[in-house]
C-alpha positions as CSV (number, residue, x, y, z in Angstrom):
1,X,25.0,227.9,31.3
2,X,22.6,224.6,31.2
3,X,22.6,225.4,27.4
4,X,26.2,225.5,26.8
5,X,27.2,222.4,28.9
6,X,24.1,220.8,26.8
7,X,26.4,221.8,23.3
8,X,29.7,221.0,24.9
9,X,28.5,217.4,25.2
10,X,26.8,217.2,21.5
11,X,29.8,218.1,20.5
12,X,31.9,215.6,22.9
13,X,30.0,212.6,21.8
14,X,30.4,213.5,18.1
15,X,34.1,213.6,19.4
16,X,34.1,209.9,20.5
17,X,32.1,208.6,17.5
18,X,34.2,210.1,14.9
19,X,37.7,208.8,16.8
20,X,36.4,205.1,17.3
21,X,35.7,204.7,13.8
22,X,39.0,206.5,12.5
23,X,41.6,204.5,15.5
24,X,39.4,201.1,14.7
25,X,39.2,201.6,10.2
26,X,42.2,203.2,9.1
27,X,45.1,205.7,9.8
28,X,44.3,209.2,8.5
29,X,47.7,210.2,7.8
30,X,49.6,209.4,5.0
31,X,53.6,209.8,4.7
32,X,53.1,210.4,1.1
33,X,50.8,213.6,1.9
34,X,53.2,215.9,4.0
35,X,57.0,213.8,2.7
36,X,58.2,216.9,0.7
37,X,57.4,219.2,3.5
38,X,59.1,217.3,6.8
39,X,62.2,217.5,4.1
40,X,61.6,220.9,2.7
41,X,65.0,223.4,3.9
42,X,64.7,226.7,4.7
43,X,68.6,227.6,5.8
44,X,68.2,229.5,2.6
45,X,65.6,231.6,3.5
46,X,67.0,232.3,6.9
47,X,70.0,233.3,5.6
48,X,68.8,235.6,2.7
49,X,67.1,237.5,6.1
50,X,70.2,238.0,7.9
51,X,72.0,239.1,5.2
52,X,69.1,241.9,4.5
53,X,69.2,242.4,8.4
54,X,72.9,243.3,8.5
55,X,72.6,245.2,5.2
56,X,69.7,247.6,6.7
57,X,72.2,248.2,9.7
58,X,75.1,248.8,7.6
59,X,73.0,251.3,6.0
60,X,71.7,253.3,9.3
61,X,75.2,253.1,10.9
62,X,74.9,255.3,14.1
63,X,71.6,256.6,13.5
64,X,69.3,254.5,15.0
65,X,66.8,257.1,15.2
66,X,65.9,256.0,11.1
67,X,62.1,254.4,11.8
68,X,61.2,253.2,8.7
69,X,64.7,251.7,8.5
70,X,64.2,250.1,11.9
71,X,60.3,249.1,11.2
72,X,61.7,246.9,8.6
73,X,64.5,245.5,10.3
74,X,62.2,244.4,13.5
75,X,59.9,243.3,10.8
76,X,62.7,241.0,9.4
77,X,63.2,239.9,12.8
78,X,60.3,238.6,13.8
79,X,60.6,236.6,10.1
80,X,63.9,234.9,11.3
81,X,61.8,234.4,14.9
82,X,58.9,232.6,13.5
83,X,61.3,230.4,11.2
84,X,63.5,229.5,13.6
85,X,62.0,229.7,17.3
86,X,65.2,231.5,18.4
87,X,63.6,234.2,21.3
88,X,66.9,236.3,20.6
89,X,65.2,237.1,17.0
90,X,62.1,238.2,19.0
91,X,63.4,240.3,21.8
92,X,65.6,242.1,19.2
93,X,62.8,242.7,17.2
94,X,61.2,243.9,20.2
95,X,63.6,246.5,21.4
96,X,63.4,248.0,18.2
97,X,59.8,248.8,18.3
98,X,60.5,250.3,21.6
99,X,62.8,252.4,20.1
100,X,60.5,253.6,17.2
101,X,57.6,254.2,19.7
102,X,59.8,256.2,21.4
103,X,60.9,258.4,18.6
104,X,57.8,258.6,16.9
105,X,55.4,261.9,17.7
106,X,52.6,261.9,15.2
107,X,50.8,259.3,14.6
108,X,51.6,257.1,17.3
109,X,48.8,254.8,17.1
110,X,50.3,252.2,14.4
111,X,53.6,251.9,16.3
112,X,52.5,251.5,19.4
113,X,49.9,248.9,18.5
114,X,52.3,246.7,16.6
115,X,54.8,247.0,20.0
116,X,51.9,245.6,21.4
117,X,51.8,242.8,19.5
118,X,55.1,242.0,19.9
119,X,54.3,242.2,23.3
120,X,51.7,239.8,23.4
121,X,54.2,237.6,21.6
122,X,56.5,237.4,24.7
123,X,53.4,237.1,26.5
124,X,54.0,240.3,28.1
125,X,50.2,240.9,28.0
126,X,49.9,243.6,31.0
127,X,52.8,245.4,29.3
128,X,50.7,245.7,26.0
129,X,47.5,246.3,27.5
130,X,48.9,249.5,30.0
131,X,50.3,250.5,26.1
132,X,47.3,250.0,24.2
133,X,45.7,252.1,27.4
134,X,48.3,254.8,27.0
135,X,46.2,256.5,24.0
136,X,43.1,255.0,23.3
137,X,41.3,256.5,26.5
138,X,40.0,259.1,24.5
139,X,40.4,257.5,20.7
140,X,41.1,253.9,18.9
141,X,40.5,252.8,15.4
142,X,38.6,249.0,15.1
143,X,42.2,248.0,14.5
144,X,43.2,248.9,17.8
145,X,40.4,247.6,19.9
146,X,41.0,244.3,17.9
147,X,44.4,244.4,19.4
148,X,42.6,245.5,23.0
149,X,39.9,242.5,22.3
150,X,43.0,240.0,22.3
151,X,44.8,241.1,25.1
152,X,41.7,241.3,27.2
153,X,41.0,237.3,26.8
154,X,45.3,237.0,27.4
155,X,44.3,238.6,30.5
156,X,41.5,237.1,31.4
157,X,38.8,240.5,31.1
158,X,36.1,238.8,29.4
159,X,33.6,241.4,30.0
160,X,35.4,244.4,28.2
161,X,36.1,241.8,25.8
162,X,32.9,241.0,25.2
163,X,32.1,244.4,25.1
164,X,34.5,245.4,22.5
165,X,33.7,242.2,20.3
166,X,30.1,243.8,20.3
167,X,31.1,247.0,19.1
168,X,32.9,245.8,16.7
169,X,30.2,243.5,15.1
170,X,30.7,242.7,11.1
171,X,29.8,239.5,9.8
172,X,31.6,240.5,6.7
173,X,34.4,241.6,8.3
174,X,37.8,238.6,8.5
175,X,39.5,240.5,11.9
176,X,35.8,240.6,13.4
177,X,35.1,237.2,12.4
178,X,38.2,235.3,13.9
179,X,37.9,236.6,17.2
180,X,34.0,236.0,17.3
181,X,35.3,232.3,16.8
182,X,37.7,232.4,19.6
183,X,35.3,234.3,22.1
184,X,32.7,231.1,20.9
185,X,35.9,228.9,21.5
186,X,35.8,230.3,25.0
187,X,32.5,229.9,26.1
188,X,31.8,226.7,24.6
189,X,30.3,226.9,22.0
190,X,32.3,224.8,19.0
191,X,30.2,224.3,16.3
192,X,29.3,228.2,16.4
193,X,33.2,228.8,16.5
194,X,33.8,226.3,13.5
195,X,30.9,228.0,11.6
196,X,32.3,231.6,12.2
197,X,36.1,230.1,10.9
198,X,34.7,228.6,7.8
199,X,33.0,232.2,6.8
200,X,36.4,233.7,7.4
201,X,38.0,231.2,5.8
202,X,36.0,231.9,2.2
203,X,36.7,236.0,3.3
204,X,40.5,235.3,3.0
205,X,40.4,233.1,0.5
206,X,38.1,235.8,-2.0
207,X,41.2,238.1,-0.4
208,X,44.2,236.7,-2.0
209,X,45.7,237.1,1.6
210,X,48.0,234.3,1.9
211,X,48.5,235.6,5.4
212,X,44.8,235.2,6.2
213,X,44.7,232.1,4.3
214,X,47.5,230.9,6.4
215,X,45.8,231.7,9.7
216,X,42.5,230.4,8.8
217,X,43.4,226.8,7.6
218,X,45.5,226.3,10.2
219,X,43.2,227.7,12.8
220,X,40.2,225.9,11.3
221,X,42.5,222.5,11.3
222,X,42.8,223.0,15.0
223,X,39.1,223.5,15.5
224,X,37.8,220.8,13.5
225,X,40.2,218.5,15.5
226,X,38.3,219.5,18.9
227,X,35.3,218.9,17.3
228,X,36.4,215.2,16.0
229,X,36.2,216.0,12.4
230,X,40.0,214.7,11.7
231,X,40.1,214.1,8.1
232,X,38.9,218.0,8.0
233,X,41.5,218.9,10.3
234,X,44.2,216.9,8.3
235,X,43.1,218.4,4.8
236,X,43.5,221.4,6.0
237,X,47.0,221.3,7.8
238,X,47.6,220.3,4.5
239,X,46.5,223.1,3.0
240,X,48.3,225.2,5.0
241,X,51.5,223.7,4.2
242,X,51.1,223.9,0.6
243,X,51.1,228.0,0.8
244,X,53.7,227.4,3.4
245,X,56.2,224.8,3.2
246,X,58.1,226.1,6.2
247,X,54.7,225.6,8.6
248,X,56.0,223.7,11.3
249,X,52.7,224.4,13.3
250,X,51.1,222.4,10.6
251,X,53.5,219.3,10.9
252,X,53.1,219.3,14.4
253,X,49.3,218.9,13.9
254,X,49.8,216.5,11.5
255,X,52.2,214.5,14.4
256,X,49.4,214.6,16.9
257,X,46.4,213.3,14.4
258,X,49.5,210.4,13.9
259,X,49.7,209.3,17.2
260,X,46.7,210.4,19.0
261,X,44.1,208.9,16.5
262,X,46.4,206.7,14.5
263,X,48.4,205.5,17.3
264,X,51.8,205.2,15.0
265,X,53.9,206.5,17.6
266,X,56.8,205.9,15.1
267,X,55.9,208.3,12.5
268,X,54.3,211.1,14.8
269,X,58.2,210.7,16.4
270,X,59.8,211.7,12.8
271,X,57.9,214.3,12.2
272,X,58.5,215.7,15.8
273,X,62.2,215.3,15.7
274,X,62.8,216.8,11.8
275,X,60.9,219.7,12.8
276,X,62.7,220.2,16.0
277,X,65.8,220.3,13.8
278,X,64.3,223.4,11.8
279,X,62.6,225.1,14.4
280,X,64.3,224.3,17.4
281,X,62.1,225.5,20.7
282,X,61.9,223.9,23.6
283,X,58.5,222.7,24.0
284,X,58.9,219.7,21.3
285,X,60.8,218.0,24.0
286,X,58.0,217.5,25.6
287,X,56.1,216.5,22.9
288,X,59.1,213.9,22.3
289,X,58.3,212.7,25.8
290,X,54.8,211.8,25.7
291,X,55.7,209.6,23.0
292,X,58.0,208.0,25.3
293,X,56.1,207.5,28.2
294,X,53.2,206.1,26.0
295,X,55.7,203.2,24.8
296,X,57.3,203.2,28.7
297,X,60.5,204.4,28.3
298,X,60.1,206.7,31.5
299,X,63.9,207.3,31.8
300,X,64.1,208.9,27.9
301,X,61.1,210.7,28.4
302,X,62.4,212.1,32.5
303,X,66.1,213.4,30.1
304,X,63.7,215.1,27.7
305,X,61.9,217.0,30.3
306,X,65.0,218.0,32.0
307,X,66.4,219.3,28.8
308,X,63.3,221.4,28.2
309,X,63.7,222.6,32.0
310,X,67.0,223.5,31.4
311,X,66.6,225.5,28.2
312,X,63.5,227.3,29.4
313,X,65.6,228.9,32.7
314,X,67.1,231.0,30.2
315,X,65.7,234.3,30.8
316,X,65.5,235.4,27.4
317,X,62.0,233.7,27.6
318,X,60.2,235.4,30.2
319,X,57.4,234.1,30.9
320,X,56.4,232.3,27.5
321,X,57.1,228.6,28.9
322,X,55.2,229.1,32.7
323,X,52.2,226.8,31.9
324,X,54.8,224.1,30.6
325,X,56.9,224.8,33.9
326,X,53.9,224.3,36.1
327,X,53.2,221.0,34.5
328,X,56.7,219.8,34.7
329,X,56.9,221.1,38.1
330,X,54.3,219.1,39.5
331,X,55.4,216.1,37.4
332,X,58.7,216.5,39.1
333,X,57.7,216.7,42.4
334,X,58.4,220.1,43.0
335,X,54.8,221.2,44.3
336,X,55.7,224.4,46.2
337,X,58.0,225.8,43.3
338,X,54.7,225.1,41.2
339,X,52.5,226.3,43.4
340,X,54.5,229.8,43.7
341,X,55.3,229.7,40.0
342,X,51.1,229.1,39.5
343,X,51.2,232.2,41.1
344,X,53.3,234.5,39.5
345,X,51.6,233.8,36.5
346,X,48.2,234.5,37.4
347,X,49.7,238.1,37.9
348,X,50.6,237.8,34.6
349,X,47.7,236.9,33.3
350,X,44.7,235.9,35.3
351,X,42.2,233.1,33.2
352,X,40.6,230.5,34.5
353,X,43.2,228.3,32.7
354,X,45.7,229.8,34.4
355,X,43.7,229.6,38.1
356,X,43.3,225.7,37.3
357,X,47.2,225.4,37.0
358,X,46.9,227.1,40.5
359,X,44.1,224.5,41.6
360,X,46.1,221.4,40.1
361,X,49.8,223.1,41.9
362,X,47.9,223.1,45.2
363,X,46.2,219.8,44.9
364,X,49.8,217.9,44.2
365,X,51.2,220.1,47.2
366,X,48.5,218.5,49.8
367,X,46.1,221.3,49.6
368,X,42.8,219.8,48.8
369,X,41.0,221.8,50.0
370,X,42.4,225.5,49.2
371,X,42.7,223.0,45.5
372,X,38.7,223.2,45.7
373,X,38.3,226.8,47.1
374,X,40.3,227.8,44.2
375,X,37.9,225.9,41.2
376,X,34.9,226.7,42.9
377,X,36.0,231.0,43.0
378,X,38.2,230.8,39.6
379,X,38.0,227.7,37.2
380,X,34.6,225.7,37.1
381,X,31.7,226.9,34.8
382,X,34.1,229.7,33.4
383,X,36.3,226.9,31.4
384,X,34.9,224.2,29.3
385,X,38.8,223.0,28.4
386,X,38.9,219.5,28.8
387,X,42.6,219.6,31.2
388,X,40.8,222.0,33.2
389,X,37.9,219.2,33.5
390,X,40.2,216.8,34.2
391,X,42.2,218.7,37.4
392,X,38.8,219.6,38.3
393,X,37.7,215.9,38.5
394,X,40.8,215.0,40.0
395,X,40.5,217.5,43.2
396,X,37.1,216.6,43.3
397,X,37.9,213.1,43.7
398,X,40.9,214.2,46.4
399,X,37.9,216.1,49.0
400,X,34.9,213.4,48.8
401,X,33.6,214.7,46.5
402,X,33.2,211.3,44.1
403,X,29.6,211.9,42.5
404,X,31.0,215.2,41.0
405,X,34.3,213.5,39.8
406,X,32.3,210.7,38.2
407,X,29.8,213.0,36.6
408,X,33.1,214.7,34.8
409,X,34.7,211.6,34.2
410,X,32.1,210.0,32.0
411,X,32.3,213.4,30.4
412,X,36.3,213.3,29.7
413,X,35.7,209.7,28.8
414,X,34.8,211.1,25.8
415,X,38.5,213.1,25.0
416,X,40.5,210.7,24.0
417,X,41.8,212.2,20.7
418,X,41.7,215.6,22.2
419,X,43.6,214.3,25.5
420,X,45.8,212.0,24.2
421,X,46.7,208.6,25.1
422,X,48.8,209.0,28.0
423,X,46.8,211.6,29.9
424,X,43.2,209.7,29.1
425,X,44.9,206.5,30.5
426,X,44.6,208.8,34.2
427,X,40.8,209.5,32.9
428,X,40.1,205.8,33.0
429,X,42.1,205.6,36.6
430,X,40.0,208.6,38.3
C-alpha cells in the first residue's frame, strides 16, 4: 500500500508542476483546433438511422420473433442513443435484446453477453452480472469473462476481478490490455495505466479499428489529463475527433482543459452549450453550473441544477444519474433524501466511490461520526480518487481528526486541474 501512496504522489506532484507552467505561459486550447467540429451537424446522420429503423420494422411487420432483423434494429438503436443522449433510444434498444435472448436457443452466449452490455449501459450492473452468471458457471469464452471483468469493478468485486484479469493475461492482446489499464487506474497506479493505454493504443492503430482507435485516444486523453500531461491529453481529443466529428465526449474534454487549466471560462461555456444542443443529456447542466458559480452567478448556476433535477426524475433513467443526484442533493440541502439515495445505490453497486458518496451524505446530515465509521470500513486505502480524498479530509476535519485532514490536504493541494477551480477553492478552505 506504502508503495502505491509513494506513486500516487510522484504522480500528483508531476500534476502541479505541469498545470503551473501551462495556467501561468499560455492557454493550450486553441479555437482554431476543434472550430469545425463544435459546428459539425449530424441531424443528417440521425435521420438516415431512423429512417433504416422504421424501414427494418416495416419489413418484420408482426413477427417480432425475426433476430437477426431485431439485432440490427437494437444495434441501430443504440447508434441514435450515443448521438443523441436520448435514454428512450437505449431502453428500446434494450428491450429488443431481451426479446432476442429470449428467443434464441443455440448459441446463447453472444446474445446474452451483448444484453449485458446494454445493461451495464443503464447501469443495471447486478442485472448483467446475475445474466452473465446464468451460463458461464460451467463455460465462458475470454470474450465473456471480459464482459464479467467489467461488471465486477461496476460492482465493486475486485477480487474475482482481479482474478479473471489474471487469467486472461495477453500483453498482445487490445481487450486484455484496456482493462489491465483500468484495474492499474484503480489501484493507483497511473503511469503503469498510461503505459498499458499507449500499447493498446499502437494495437488498434496496426488494427484499422476505428472503433478501438476511438476508445483508445479518447481514453488515453483522459489518462494523460490525471497525470498532468495536458498538451497529450489535448492532442489526442483531437485525434479522436478527427475519426469522429460527432465526438461530443471529446469536446467536453476539450471544455474542461479550457477552463480548468486555461481558465477561459468563456470559451469552455461555448463549447458546453453547442454540444448540449447536439447531444442533449442532462448532466451538461451541471457542467454549465460550475462555470457559473466560478464567475458568482449562484442564482444561474441554482436554475441549472434544478433543471438537471427535474429532467433526471424521469424514470426512463434508472439509476444512470444517482451519483449526480447525491451531489445535488447534499448541495441542496436535502441530507436525508441523500443519505437514503447513497443507499440505494450502494445496492446497486457497492465501490468504494459509491460508499464515499455514503460517507459525504452522512457527514452533511450531522453524522460525523457514522461519516468516519463508514471511510474507515468502505472508502480509505481502497480509493486513491482525489473527491473521495477530499470527503475524506473533510469528515476528518468534522471528528478532530485535523493532523489526518492536513496530511490529505497538502496532498489535494496538488489537484487543481484535476479538481477544478471551484471545488479546489474548498481544498484551500479545509
Amino acid at each position: 500500500m506504502k508503495k502505491i501512496l509513494i506513486v500516487i504522489c510522484a504522480a500528483v506532484v508531476l500534476v502541479s508542476c505541469k498545470q503551473e507552467s501551462k495556467v501561468e505561459d499560455q492557454n493550450i486550447t486553441q479555437v482554431a483546433d476543434y472550430k469545425k467540429y463544435l459546428d459539425y451537424d449530424e441531424a443528417e446522420i440521425v435521420a438516415q438511422l431512423k429512417k433504416e429503423v422504421e424501414d427494418i420494422k416495416a419489413e418484420i411487420e408482426d413477427d417480432t420473433t425475426r433476430i437477426g432483423m431485431n439485432g440490427r434494429i437494437s444495434s441501430k438503436l443504440n447508434q441514435l442513443f450515443d448521438l443523441t443522449g436520448d435514454v428512450d433510444f437505449l431502453n428500446e434498444s434494450v428491450r429488443l435484446r431481451e426479446s432476442i435472448t429470449r428467443n434464441t436457443y443455440i448459441n446463447t452466449e453472444n446474445s446474452k453477453r451483448a444484453l449485458a452490455q446494454a445493461y451495464i449501459k443503464q447501469h443495471r450492473f447486478k442485472t448483467a452480472d446475475s445474466l452473465m452468471r446464468s451460463f458461464t458457471e460451467e463455460y465462458s469464452s475470454p470474450d465473456s469473462q471480459l464482459i464479467q471483468f467489467d461488471i465486477a469493478m461496476e460492482l465493486g468485486d475486485y477480487k474475482n476481478a482481479e482474478t479473471l484479469l489474471d487469467s486472461l493475461r495477453d500483453p498482445n492482446e487490445y481487450s486484455y490490455l484496456i482493462r489491465a489499464a483500468k484495474w492499474n487506474d484503480h489501484i493507483g497506479q497511473l503511469g503503469t495505466t498510461i503505459t498499458l493505454m499507449e500499447r493498446a493504443k499502437e494495437l488498434a492503430e496496426q488494427s484499422g479499428s476505428q472503433g478501438k482507435q476511438l476508445w483508445s485516444y479518447s481514453n488515453i486523453a483522459d489518462y494523460y489529463g490525471h497525470n498532468g500531461d495536458l498538451e497529450k491529453s489535448y492532442k489526442f481529443y483531437l485525434k479522436t475527433l478527427e475519426l469522429d466529428p460527432n465526438n461530443t465526449y471529446a469536446l467536453k474534454g476539450i471544455a474542461w482543459i479550457a477552463y480548468s487549466n486555461d481558465r477561459d471560462v468563456e470559451e469552455a461555456r461555448t463549447i458546453l452549450k453547442r454540444i448540449s444542443e447536439r447531444h442533449p443529456t442532462p448532466d451538461y447542466n451541471l457542467e454549465l453550473a460550475e462555470l457559473n458559480e466560478y464567475e458568482g452567478k449562484d442564482s444561474d448556476a441554482k436554475a441549472l441544477k434544478a433543471d438537471f433535477m427535474q429532467r433526471v426524475d424521469n424514470p426512463a433513467y434508472g439509476n444512470m444519474y444517482n451519483a449526480y443526484k447525491i451531489i445535488e442533493l447534499i448541495d441542496a440541502g436535502n441530507s436525508q433524501a441523500a443519505v437514503d439515495l447513497a443507499r440505494m445505490e450502494i445496492e446497486n453497486r457497492a465501490t468504494p466511490e459509491t460508499y464515499d458518496l455514503l460517507g459525504y451524505a452522512l457527514l452533511s446530515n450531522n453524522q460525523a461520526k457514522e461519516a468516519l465509521m463508514n471511510h474507515q470500513q468502505h472508502v480509505i486505502g481502497k480509493t486513491f480518487e482525489p473527491k473521495a480524498q477530499f470527503h475524506t479530509a473533510l469528515i476528518y476535519k468534522a471528528n478532530g481528526m485535523d493532523p489526518e485532514a492536513e496530511a490529505l490536504k497538502k496532498e489535494l493541494l496538488e489537484t487543481e486541474y484535476e479538481m477544478g477551480p471551484v471545488v479546489f477553492k474548498n481544498i484551500q478552505d479545509i
